[in-house]
N, C-alpha and C positions, 0 to 999 in steps of 0.2 A: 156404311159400316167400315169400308174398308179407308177412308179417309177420317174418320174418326180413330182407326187404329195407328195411320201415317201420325196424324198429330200427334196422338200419344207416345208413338218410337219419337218423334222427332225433340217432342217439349223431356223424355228422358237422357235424348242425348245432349239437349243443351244443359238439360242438368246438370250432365255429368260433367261435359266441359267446362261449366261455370264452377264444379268443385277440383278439377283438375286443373285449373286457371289458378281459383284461390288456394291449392296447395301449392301448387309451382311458386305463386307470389309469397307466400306465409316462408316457406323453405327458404328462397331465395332470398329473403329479406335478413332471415335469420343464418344465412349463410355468407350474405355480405355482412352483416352484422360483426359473423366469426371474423373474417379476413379485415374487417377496417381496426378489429379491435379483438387481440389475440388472447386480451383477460374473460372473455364472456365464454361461459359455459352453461350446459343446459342441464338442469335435473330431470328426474322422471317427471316431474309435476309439471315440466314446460316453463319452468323458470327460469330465468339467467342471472346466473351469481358467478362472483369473485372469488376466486381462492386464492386468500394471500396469510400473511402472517397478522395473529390481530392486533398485532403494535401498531402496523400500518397504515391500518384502515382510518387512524386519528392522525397518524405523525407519518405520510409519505415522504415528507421531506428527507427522514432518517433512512429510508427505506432504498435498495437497488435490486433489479432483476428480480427472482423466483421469489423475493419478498413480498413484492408487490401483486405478484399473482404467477401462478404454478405455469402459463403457458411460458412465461418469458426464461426459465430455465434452460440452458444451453443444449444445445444437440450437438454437436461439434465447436470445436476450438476450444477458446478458453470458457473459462465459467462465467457466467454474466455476472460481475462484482467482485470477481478475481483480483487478492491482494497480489502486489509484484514487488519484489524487491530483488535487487541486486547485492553480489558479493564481488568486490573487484580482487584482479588475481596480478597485477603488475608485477607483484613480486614471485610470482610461481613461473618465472621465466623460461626455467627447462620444459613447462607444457604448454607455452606460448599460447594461452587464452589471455584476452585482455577480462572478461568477466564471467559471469556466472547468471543465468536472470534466474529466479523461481515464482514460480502462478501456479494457479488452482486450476487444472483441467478442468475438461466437462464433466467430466465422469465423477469428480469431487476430489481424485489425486492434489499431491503435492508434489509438480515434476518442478525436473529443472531443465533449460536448455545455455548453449553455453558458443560463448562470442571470440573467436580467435584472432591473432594478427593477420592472419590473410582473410580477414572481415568475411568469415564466413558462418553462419549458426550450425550446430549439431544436436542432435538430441531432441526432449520435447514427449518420446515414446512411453510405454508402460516401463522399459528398464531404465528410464530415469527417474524412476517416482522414489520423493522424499518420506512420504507419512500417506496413511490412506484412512486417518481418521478425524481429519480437518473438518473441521463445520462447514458450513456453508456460506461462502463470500467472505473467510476469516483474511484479514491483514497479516501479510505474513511479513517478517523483519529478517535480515539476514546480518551478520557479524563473521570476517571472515581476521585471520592475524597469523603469525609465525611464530611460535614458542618453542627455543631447542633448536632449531633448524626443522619443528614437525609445523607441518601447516592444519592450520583449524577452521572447521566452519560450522555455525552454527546457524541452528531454520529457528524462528518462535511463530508460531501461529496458537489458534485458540483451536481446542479440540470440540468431538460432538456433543461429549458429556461435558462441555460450558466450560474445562478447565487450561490454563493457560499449559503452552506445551513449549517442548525444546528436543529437537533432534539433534544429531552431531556427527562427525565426521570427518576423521584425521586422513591426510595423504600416506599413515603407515599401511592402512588399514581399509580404505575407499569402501568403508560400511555405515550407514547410517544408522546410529543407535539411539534410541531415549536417551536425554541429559538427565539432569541430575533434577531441573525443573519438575518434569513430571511429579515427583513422589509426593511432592509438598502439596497436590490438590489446590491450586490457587485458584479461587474464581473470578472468572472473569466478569462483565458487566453482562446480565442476558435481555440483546438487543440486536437486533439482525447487523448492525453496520457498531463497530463498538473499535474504537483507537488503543494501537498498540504502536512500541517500538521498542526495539534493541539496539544499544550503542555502545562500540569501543570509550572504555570509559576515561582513556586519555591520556597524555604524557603528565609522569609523577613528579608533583610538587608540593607534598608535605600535606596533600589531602588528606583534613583529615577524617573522612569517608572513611579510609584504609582499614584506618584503628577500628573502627565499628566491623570491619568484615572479616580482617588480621588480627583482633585482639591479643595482645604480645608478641605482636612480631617485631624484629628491629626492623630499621627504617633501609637500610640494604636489602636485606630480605624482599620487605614489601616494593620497592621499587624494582627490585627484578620481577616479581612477579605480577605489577603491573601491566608492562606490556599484555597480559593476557586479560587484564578486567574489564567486566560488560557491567553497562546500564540497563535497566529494562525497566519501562512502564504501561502501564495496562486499566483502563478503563476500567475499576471496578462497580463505578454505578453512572448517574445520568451528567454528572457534575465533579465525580472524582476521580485522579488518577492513580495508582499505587505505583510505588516505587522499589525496584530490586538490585542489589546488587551482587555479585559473584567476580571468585578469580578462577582461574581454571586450575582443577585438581582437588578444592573444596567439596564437602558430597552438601551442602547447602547452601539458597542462596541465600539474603539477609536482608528484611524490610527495612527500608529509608522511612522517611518524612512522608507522608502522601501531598499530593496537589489538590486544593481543592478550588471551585468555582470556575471549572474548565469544563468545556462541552467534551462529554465522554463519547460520542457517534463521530466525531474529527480525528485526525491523524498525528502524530507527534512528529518534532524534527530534532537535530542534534547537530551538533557541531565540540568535536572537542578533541583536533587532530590539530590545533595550531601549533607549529614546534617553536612558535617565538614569542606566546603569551603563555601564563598560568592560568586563564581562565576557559573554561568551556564554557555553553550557549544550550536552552532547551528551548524549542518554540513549541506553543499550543495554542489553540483556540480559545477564547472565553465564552461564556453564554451570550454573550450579544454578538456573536459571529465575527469576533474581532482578533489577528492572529499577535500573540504577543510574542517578543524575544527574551528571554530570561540569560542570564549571566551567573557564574559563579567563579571567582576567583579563589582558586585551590592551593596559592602562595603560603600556606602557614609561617612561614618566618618573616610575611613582611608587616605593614604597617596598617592597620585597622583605621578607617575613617568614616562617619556618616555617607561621604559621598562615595566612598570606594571600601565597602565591608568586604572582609575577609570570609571566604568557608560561607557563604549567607546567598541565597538564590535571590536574585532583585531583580525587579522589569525594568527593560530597554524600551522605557514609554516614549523617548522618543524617533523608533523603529516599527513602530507598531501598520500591520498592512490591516487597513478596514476593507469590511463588505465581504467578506471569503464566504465560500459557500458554504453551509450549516455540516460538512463532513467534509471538509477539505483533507484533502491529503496531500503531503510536503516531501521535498526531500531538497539535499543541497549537497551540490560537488560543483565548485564553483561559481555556480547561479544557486539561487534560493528558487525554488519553485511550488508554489501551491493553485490550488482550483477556486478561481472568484465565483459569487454569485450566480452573474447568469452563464455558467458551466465554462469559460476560457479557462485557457494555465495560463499566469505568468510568470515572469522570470525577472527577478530581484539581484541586484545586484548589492550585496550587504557590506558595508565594514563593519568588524566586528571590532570593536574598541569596550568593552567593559559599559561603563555608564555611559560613553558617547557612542554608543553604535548607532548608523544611520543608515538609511537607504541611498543610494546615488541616485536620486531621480533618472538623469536623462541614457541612465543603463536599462530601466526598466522596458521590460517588452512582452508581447504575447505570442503562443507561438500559434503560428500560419502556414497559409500554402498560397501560392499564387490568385485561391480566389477569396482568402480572408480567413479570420482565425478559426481555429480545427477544435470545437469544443469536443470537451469532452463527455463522458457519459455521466451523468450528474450521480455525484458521490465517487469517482472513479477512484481506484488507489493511481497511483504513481511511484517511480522511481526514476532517478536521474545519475548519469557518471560523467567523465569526458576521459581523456586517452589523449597521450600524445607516442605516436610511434618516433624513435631516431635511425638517422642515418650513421650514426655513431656512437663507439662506447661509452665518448664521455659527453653524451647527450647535452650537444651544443648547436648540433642542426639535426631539425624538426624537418624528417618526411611527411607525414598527414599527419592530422589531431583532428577531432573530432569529441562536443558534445553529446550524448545522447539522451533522451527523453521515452521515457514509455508511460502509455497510459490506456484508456479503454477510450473509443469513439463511438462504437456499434452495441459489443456486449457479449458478444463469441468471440471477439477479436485482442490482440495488443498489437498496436502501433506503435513504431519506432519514429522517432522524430531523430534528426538528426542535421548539425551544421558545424560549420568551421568554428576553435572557440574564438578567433580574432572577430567574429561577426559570419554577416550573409543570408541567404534565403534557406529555410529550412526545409526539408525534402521529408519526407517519410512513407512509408510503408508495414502495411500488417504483417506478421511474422507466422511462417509458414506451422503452423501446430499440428504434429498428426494426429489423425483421429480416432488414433487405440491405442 
């Protein structure tokens, strides 16, 4: 009896083992499970599902960070999909910043932190936040200029209610207010990752843009006022971009031409600060993931020709960069810079000549680190500047200069990239972001 009762304690405790065995294996499975792959979550019912956005679920390609699934949402630093853009301050001399960067914290703010001549960052905190009603992962564009002697800057990102936005803020006043954007409700394209850009809209040449936004202004008038004109475009659907434009002091801004057959989840770029040509430059993406240069020559008094139209946007077919990743994001200050396919930047060296703009091949490069190129996080935004500090007033010798590059690597982070602009090995480092 009393071995008939041993067996029985004994065949209960290997029972038991064998179910504390297969919990420990069941758990543990489903706990590496968690840890190898941060999107898997468990319902009541003992399932593992995704929670991501359901665009995604068809088209990850389009998709970055908490789109793709709720665990990859940032917990500190920046926002995983965080637009950056830069506002450079050369000219705001008496407070000796060379820039301005603004990203999407974690927390979903719109801060800014900010880059001085003694190369040092400040800011980044709750009291530098721009807007606290930015969506998630929006592109945010920055346009900074000097009207009066008052300096101006302006943020666009896309808000939560889907509408495109504009903050502002003068150095009389160091308060950032709603623009004038807001009121008009402008929708944006509703799509987790959706292209936008704002752009000084250029030195005045008898644009005649002007007239459409100046209606009877003379032509004095509208050249001073100039100096203070922005571009803006914005994804309104999967293929189309809308276009805006304002001068500052208008209470509205004034629909262009739209673009259409453009990938609406890519970046926009601009060029239209050349002081020795009449033309500015838009780059976009098309649907076959190919990035084009557009041209528009804003000369109104000169001479109209098939190959060189006047006031008429045309592609620089042959400047065109293949293969960019399906949400490249672009920027240019000296180098052209966008994100190729299998997630590299590189960096383009352009002339911008009208209907002869070309690439210089043997300028082109990618950017690295001593153990190979440093991609980025696929779909990342980007911005780019360079700076050259002097040793003198009449800025003839050059103490340092410096390109710089930011962009995302990880997904809580921005990376500075940075090198000499005659050439060299590029160096970079994440930028230190606080975490309240």
């Amino acid at each position: 009896m009393r071995k008939k009762i041993f067996f029985i304690v004994l065949a209960a405790i290997i029972a038991l083992i064998i179910l504390a065995v297969g919990l420990g294996a069941g758990l543990g499975v489903a706990l590496n499970k968690k840890s190898e792959d941060s999107e898997v979550q468990t319902t009541k019912a003992g399932k593992a599902e995704i929670v991501q956005h359901p665009f995604c679920k068809d088209h990850p390609e389009y998709c970055v960070g908490g789109y793709l699934n709720a665990e990859y949402y940032s917990k500190r630093g920046a926002f995983n999909g965080s637009g950056i853009a830069i506002a450079g301050e050369s000219w705001n001399a008496g407070q000796r910043r060379i820039f301005t960067l603004y990203f999407q914290h974690h927390s979903g703010d719109i801060r800014y932190m900010q880059y001085g001549t003694d190369q040092r960052w400040i800011g980044g905190n709750s009291s530098n936040t721009v807007a606290t009603d930015a969506k998630n992962g929006t592109t945010i564009s920055a346009v900074a200029y000097t009207l009066n002697q008052t300096g101006w800057f302006h943020i666009f990102y896309i808000g939560k209610d889907g509408n495109m936005k504009q903050m502002t803020q003068s150095n009389q006043t160091n308060k950032w207010e709603p623009g004038v954007l807001n009121a008009q409700n402008l929708k944006a394209y509703d799509s987790p990752k959706v292209g936008l850009q704002a752009c000084w809209k250029g030195n005045f040449y008898g644009d005649s843009e002007y007239g459409k936004i100046m209606p009877g202004a003379s032509t004095n008038a509208t050249k001073d006022q100039s100096k203070s004109a922005i571009n803006l475009w914005y994804a309104s659907s999967e293929n189309t971009f809308e276009q805006y434009s304002w001068i500052n002091g208008q209470e509205k801004w004034i629909k262009l031409s739209p673009w259409q057959g453009k990938n609406g989840h890519a970046g926009v770029g601009c060029y239209s600060w050349d002081e020795w040509s009449s033309s500015t430059y838009t780059m976009m993406v098309n649907q076959h993931n190919d990035l084009e240069i557009w041209w528009r020559d804003t000369n109104a008094t000169g001479k109209s020709s098939d190959e060189h139209p006047l006031n008429s946007w045309t592609n620089s077919t042959s400047a065109a960069i293949n293969g960019v990743s399906p949400m490249a994001a672009m920027g240019y200050t000296t180098y052209f810079y966008t994100q190729m396919a299998d997630l590299t930047i590189n960096g383009y060296d352009i002339k911008y000549q009208s209907e002869t703009t070309y690439i210089q091949d043997n300028v082109t490069f990618t950017l690295t680190d001593p153990a190979g190129p440093v991609k980025g996080l696929a779909g990342t935004h980007l911005t780019a500047t360079a700076y050259s500090e002097f040793k003198d007033k009449e800025k003839k010798e050059v103490d340092w200069d410096s390109l710089y590059v930011f962009y995302q690597t990880a997904g809580d982070d921005i990376t500075a990239f940075q090198r000499k602009i005659s050439g060299g090995q590029w160096t970079n480092a994440k930028l230190q972001i606080p975490q309240e």
